[in-house]
C-alpha positions in Angstrom: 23.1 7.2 -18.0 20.5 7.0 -15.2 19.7 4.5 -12.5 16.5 4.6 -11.0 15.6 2.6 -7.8 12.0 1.1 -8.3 9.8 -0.6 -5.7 7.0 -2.6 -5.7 3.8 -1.4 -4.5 0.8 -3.8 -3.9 -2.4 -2.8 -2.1 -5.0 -5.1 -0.7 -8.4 -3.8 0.9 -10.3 -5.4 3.3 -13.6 -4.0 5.4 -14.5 -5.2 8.9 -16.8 -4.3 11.8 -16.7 -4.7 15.2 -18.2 -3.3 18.3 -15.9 -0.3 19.5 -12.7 0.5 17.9 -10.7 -2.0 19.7 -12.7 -4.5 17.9 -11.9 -2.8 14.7 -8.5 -2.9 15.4 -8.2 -6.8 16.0 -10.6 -7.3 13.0 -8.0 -5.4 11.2 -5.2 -6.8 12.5 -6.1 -10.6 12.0 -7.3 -9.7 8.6 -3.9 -8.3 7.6 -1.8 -10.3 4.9 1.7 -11.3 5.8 4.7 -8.6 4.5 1.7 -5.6 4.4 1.5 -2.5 6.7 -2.0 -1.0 7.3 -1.9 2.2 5.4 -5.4 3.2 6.0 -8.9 2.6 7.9 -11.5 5.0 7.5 -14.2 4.3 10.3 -18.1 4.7 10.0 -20.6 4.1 12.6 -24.4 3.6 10.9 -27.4 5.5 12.6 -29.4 3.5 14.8 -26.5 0.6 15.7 -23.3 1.0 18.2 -21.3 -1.4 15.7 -18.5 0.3 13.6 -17.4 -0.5 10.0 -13.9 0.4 8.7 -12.2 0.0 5.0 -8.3 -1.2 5.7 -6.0 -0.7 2.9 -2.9 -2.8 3.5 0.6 -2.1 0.9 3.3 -4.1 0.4 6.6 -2.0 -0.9 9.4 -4.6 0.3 11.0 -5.2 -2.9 13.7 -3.2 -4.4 15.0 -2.9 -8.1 16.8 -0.8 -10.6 16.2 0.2 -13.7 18.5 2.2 -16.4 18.1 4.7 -19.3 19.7 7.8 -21.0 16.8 10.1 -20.2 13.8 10.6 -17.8 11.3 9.8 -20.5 13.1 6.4 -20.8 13.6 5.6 -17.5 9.7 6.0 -16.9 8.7 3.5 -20.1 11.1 1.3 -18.1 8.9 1.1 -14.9 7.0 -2.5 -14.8 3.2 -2.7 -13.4 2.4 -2.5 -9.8 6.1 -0.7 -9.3 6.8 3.1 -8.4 10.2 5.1 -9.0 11.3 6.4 -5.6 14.8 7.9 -6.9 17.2 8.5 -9.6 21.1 9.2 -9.8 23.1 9.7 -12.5 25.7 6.6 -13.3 
C-alpha cells in the first residue's frame, strides 16, 4: 500500500501599476488575498510613461491530505482538482 501526502494548490492573478516599484509593491501587497504568498510579479514599464505595470500571481498550498492506493498509477487517479502530490511512502 501507498500513502501519498496531497496539497492544495490555488492561484489567483492580479495586475497593478504604480509609480516606482515601491508603489508596485503596496499595490501588490494590499491586493493580496488572505492565506496566499506572492509567488510572482513580473514588471513592465511602457515607452513614453515613468509608471510601471506588474502581473502578481498569489498561491495558496495550506492544506494538507492523504490519499492511498496499491500502485503509482492509482495513487495519481486519486489526486482531486486543484491538489498536487508532494510525497509518497510505502504503508
Amino acid at each position: 500500500m501507498l500513502t501519498a501526502t496531497i496539497r492544495r494548490v490555488e492561484t489567483v492573478s492580479v495586475e497593478v501599476a504604480g509609480e516606482g516599484l515601491d508603489a508596485v509593491k503596496a499595490e501588490l501587497e494590499a491586493k493580496r488575498p488572505a492565506g496566499f504568498d506572492l509567488v510572482s510579479a513580473p514588471v513592465a514599464m511602457r515607452a513614453g510613461t515613468t509608471a510601471l505595470t506588474a502581473s502578481g500571481t498569489f498561491e495558496r498550498r495550506d492544506e494538507v491530505g492523504e490519499i492511498e492506493a496499491e500502485t503509482m498509477d492509482d495513487l495519481r487517479k486519486l489526486i482531486p482538482e486543484g491538489w498536487q502530490m508532494i510525497s509518497v511512502r510505502r504503508a
